[in-house]
C-alpha positions in Angstrom: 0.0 0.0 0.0 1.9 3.5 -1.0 1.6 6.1 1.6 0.9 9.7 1.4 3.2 12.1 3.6 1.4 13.9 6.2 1.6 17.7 6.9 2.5 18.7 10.1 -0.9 20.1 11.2 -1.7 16.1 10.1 1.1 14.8 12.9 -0.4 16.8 15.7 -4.1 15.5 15.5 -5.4 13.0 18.3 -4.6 9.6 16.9 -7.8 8.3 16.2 -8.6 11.3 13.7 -4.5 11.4 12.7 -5.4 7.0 11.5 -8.5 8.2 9.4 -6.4 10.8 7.8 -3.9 8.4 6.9 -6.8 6.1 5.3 -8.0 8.3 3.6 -4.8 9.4 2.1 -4.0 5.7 0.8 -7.5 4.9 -0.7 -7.0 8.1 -3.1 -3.1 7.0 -3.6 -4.7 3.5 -4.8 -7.2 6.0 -6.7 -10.0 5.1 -4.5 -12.7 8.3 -4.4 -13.7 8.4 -0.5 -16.4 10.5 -1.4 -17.8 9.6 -4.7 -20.4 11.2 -6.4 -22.8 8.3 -6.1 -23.3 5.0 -5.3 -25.5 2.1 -5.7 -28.8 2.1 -3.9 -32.0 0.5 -5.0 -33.9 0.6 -1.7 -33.7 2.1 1.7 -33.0 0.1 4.9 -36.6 1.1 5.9 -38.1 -0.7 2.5 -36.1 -3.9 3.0 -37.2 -4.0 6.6 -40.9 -3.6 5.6 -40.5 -6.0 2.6 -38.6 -8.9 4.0 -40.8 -8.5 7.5 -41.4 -12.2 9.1 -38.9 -13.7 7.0 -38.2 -17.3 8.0 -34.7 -18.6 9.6 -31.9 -19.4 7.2 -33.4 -18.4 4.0 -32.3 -17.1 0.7 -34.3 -15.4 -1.4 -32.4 -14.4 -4.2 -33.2 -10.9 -4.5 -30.6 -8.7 -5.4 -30.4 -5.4 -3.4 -28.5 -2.5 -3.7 -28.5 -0.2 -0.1 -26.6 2.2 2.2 -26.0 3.3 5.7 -23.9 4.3 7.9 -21.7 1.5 10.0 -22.4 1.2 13.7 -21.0 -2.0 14.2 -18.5 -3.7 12.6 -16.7 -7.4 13.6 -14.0 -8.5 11.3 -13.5 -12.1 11.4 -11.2 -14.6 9.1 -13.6 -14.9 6.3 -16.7 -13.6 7.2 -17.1 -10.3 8.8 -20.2 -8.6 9.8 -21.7 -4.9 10.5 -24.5 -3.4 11.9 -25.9 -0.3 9.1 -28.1 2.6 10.1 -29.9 5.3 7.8 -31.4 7.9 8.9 -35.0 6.9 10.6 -32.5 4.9 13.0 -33.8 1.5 10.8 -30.8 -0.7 10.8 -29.8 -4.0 8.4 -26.9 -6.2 9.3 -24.2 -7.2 6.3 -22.4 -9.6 6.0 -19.0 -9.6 3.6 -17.9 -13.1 2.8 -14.6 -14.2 1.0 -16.3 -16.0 -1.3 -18.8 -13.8 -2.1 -16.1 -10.5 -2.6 -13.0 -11.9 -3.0 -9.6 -11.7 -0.8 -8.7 -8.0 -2.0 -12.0 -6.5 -1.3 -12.3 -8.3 2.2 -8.8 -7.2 2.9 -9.8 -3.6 2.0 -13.3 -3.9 4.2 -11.2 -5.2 7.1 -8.3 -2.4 6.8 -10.0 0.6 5.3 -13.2 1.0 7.0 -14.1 2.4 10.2 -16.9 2.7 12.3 -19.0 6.1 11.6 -18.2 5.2 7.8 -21.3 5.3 5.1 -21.3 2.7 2.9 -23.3 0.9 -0.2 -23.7 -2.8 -0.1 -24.9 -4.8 -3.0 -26.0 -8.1 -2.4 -28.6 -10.9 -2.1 -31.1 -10.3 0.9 -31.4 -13.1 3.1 -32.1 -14.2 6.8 -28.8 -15.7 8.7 -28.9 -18.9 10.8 -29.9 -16.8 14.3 -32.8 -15.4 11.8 -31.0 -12.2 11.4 -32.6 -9.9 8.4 -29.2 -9.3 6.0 -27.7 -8.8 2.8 -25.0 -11.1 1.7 -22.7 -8.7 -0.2 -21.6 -9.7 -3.5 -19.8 -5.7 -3.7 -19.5 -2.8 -1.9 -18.6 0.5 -1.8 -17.5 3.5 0.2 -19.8 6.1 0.3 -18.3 8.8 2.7 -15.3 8.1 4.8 -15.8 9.5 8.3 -12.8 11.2 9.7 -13.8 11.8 13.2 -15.1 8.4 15.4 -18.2 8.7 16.7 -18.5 8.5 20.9 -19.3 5.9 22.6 -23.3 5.5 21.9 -23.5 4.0 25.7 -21.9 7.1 27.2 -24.9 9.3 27.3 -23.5 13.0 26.3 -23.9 16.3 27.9 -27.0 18.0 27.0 -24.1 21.1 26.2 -22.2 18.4 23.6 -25.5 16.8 22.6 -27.2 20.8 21.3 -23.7 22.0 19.6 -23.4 18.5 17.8 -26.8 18.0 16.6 -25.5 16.0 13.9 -23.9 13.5 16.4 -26.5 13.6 18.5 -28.9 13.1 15.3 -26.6 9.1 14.6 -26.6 8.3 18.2 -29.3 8.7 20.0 -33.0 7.7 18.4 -34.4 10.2 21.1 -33.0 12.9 19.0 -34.5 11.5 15.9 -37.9 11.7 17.4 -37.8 14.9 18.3 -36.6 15.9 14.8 -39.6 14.5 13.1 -42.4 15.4 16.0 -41.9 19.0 14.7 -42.8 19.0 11.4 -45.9 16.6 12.8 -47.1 18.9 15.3 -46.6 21.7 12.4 -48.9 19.9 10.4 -51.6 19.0 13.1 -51.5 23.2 14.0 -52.0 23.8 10.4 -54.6 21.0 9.9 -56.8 22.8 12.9 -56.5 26.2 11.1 -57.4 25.0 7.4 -60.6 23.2 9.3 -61.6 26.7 11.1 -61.0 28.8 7.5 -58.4 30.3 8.5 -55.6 31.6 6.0 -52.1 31.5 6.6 -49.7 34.6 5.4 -45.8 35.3 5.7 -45.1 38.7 7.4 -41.9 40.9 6.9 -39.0 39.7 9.5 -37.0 42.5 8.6 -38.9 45.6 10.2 -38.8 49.4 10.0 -39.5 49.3 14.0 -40.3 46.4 16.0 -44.5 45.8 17.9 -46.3 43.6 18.4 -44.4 42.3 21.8 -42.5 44.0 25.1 -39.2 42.7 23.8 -35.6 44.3 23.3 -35.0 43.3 19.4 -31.9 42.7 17.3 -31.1 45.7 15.6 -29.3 45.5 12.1 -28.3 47.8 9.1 -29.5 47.8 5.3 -26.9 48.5 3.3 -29.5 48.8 0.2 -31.8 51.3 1.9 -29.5 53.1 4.0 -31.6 52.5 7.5 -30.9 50.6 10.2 -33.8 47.7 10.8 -34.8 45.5 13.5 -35.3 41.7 13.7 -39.4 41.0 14.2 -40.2 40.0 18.1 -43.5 39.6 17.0 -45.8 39.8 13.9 -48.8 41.1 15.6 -49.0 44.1 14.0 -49.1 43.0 10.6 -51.5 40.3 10.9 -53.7 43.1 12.3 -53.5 44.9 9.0 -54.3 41.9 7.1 -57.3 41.5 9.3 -58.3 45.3 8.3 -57.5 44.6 5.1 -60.6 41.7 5.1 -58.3 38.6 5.7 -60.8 37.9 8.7 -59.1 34.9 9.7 -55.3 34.7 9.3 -52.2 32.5 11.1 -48.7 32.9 10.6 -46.1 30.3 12.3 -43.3 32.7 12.1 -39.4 32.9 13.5 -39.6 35.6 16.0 -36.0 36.9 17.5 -35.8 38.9 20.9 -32.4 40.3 22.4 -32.9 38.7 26.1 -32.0 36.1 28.4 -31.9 32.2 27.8 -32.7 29.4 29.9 -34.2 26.3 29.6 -37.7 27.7 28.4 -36.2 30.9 26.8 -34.5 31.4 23.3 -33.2 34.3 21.3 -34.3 32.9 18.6 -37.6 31.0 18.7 -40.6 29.9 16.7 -44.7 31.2 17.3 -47.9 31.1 15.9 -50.2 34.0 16.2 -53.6 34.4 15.0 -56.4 36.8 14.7 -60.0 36.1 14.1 -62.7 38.8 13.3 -65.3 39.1 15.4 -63.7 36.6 18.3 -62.7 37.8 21.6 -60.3 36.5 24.4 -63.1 33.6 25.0 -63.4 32.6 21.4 -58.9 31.7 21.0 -59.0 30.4 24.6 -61.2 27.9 22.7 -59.1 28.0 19.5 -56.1 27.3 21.7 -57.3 24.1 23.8 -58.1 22.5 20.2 -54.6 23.5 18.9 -52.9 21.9 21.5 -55.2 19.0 22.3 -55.1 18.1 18.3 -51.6 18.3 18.6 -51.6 15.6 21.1 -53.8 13.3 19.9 -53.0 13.6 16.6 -49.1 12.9 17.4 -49.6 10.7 20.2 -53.4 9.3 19.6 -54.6 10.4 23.3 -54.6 13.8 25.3 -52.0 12.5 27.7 -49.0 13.0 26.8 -46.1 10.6 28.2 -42.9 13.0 28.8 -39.5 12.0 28.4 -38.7 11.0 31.6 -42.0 8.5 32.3 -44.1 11.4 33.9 -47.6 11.6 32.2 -49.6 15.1 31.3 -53.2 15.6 30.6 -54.2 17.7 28.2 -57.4 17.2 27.7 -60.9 18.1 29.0 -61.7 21.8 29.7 -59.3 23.7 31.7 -59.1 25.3 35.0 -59.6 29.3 34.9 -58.1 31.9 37.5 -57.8 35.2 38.0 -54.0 36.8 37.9 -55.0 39.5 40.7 -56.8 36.5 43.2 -53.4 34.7 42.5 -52.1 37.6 44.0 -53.8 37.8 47.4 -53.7 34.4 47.6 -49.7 34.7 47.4 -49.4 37.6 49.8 -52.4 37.1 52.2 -54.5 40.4 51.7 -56.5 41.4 48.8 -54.7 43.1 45.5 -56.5 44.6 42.9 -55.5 46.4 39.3 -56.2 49.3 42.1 -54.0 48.4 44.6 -51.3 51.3 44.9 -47.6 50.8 43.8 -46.7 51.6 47.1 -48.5 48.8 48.6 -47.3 46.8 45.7 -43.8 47.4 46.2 -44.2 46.6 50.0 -45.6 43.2 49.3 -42.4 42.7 46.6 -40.0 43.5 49.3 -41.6 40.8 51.7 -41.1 38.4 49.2 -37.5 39.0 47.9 -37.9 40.0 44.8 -35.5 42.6 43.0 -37.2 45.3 41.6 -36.4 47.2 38.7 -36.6 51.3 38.6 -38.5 51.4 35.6 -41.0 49.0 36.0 -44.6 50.1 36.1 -47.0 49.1 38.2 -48.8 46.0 36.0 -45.4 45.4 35.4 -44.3 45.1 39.4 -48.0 43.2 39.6 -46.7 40.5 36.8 -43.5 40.2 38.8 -45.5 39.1 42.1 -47.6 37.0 40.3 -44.8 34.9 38.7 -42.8 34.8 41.9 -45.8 33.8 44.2 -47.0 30.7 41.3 -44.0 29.6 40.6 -44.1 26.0 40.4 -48.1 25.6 40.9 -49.3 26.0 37.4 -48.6 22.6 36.3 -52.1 21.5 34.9 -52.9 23.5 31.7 -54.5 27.1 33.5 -56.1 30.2 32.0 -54.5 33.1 33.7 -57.1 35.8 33.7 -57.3 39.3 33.2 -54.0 42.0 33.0 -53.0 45.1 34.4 -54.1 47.4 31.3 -50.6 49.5 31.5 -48.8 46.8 30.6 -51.1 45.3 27.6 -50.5 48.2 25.5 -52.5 46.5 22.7 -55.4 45.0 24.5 -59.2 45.7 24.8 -60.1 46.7 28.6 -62.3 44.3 30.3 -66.1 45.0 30.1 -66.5 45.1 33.5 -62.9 45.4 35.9 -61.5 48.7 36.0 -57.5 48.3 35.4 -57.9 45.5 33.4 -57.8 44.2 30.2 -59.1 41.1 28.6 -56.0 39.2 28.4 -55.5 35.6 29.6 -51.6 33.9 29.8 -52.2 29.8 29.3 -49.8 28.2 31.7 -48.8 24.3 31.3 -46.1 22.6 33.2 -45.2 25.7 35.0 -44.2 28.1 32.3 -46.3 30.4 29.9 -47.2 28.6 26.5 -49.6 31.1 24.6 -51.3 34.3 25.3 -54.5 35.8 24.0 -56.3 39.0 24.2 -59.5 41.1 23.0 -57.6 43.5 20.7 -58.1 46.9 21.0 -59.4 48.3 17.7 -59.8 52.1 18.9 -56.9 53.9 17.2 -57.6 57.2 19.5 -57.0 54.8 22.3 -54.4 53.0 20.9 -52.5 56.0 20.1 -52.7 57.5 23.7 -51.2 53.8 24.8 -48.2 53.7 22.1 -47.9 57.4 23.4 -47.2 56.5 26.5 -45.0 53.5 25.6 -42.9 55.9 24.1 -42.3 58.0 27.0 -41.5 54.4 29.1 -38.8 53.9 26.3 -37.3 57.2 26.8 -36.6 56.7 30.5 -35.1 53.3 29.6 -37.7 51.2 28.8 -35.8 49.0 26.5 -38.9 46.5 26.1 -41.4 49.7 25.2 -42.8 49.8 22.2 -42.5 52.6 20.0 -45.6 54.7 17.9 -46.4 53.1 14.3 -47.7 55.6 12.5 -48.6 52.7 9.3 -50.2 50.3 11.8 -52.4 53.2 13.3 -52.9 54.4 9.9 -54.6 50.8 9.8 -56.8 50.9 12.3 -58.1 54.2 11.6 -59.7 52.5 8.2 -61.5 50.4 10.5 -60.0 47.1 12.5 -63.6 44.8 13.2 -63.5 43.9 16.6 -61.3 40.4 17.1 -59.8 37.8 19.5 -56.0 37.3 19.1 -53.7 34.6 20.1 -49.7 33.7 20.2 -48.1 30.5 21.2 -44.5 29.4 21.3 -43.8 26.4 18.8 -41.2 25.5 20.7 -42.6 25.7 24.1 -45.6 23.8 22.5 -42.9 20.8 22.4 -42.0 21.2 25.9 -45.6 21.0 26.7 -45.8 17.7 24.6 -42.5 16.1 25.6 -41.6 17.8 28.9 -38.0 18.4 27.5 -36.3 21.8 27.6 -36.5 24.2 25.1 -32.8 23.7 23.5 -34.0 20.5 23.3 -37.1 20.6 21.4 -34.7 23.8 18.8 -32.8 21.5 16.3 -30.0 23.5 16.1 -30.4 26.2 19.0 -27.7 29.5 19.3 -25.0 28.4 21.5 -21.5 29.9 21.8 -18.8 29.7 19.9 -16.3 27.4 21.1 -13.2 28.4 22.8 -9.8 26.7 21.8 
């Protein structure tokens, strides 16, 4: 076998990687392509499975088969050696390289070229072996893609931290990971599914924005070039659904990539996936409804049942109706004596002190109120739970209630003790609405950074007439968590993390 020299950055890689280099090196010295174009595949592990299902001990049926995957196993013995192939799905198919089937050269190559992690084609006769093991018999093979890096050890569980910045690895390993993947893009279809039935229309709104709405978030700021202008990253796309709605689109969704500059933790995300929708004519009671049958459907149509079986063994039930309380009676609960949207800031601020919590200069008094709320809750809103009715100076965009002074008609769903979806009577006055962007403004100019700022375009909108309407936003991702009980770099394929340090 002629070698190949290797450069010195070659001579100071870990051995493992510094042996696959050299392999590498010698199959194209013996003009060997390591990563070929194509190869030879007539059928996927997953179609041979399903075929050849219930096959018989010791049989061969004399159908030639051409297929790939990826080795995860491999025992090289005198004349016969054997390895364990994966694809994608996690479906595997053991082959089995014989000398008399391949011939001394290309058993010698098997044995000395390839590794486990390799991807490979095998052609060969599909048959069961004497322990009744589903395999092809390879009369050739084939390398597909050499793999220069081993993979770990698949029975040394890796950190959550390794597991999120190699989703790739994680992806061969574990069949966990797989899962995940694919219970996305089902739950994806099971939300759209729900819409389409309810005549609802789904629309793509502008990520790049003039000014951010819609949200109380600090965005991403970025520059055009083309236009000359700086421009934000959407936190939300509230405010142009909204249009659409005046623009006659009565019913409208959008499952959109929202981006907000704040912390993470493990239900938290820079960036991070919602749907929001808005229905004409609907109020907060209407998408409380809407959202139940969102997530329910979502359930049974991914797992056939309501209750959902976490990853850890722990079940959640999702179904029936769900319990309803009010955020201010949470409150006094929490701290003993009655709070009201009228209760003074003062008083508020004496009740935060008594509890520990830090509290921020510029917060306003809903705000301080939200604060208490979360800290006196925490951990109790584990069955799904309507949180009802807001401070109204912090619900900028919100209807006030019919009948509480202070408050507005805005519910926060809480499942598993964090906040999974929101919805609101809009508020469709643009007088009103531009008193309350006003004064959003003026937060924002004594450091506010979450304030929202005054559209002009989006009260423009309303002031051609916005038909009363329910709205509603949930977290994709956080629907996930809800569904699988994992944490929400978990249920993010590939989720922002650092850049590694060398």
């Amino acid at each position: 076998m002629s070698q190949t020299p290797i450069s010195p950055e070659e001579d100071d890689l870990p051995e493992q990687l510094r042996i696959r280099r050299e392999k590498r090196a010698n199959l194209l010295a013996r003009d060997i392509e390591p990563y070929p174009v194509s190869v030879p595949r007539t059928k996927s592990l997953t179609m041979i499975r399903q075929t050849y299902e219930g096959l018989a001990i010791d049989v061969a049926t004399g159908d030639i088969e051409s297929v790939s995957g990826r080795i995860i196993f491999k025992r090289d013995t005198g004349k016969l050696c054997f390895a364990t192939l994966r694809e994608g799905d996690g479906t595997t198919l053991q082959a089995m390289i014989s000398l008399d089937k391949v011939g001394e050269d290309s058993l010698a190559s098997w044995k000395s070229d390839i590794d486990l992690g390799d991807i490979v084609s095998v052609t060969g006769e599909i048959i069961t072996s004497k322990r009744g093991e589903l395999s092809i018999l390879a009369n050739d093979w084939t390398l597909a893609s050499k793999a220069l890096r081993p993979l770990p050890n698949e029975h040394k569980p890796m950190s959550e931290e390794t597991r999120v910045r190699m989703r790739y690895v994680d992806l061969i390993l574990r069949p966990e990971a797989r899962s995940n993947a694919r219970l996305r893009p089902a739950v994806m279809r099971s939300l759209r599914d729900t819409y389409h039935e309810r005549e609802y229309l789904e629309v793509e709104t502008p990520m790049l924005q003039v000014q951010p709405g819609g949200a109380a978030a600090r965005p991403f700021k970025t520059y055009s070039n083309a236009y000359d202008m700086d421009l934000f990253l959407r936190i939300a796309p509230e405010l142009f659904l909204k249009r659409c709605v005046v623009g006659g689109i009565e019913r409208v969704f959008e499952i959109n990539r929202n981006f907000r500059n704040e912390g993470a933790d493990s239900s938290h995300s820079p960036e991070f996936a919602m749907i929001e929708s808005y229905e004409a004519y609907g109020d907060w009671l209407t998408v409380a409804e809407l959202t139940r049958a969102l997530i329910q459907n979502s359930a049974m149509d991914v797992f056939g049942s309501h209750v959902v079986r976490h990853h850890d063994g722990r079940e959640s039930d999702l179904g029936g109706t769900w319990k309803e309380i009010s955020l201010f009676d949470a409150i006094s609960e929490g701290v003993g004596e009655p709070v009201t949207a009228q209760t003074s800031m003062e008083d508020l601020k004496k009740f935060a002190v008594k509890l520990g919590i830090k509290i921020d200069p510029n917060w306003i008094k809903g705000k301080l109120a939200e604060e208490i709320f979360e800290h006196v809750t925490a951990g109790k809103l584990n069955e799904p739970t309507f949180v009802m009715g807001f401070p109204t100076d912090n619900a900028p965009l919100v209807r006030a209630h019919r009948t509480i002074p202070g408050v507005v008609e805005k519910w926060d769903l809480y499942v598993d003790g964090f906040e999974l979806a929101t919805g609101y009577s809009e508020l469709i006055d643009p007088v009103i609405q531009r008193e309350r962007l006003v004064e959003q403004g003026r937060l924002g100019a004594k450091g506010d950074v979450e304030a929202m700022s005054v559209d002009e375009d989006f009260l423009r909108a309303m002031e051609f007439g916005m038909p009363p309407m329910g709205g509603m936003g949930m977290g994709v991702d956080r629907l996930l968590m809800a569904l699988t009980g994992l944490g929400i770099r978990e249920t993010i394929l590939f989720p922002l993390v650092k850049p590694e340090i060398d």
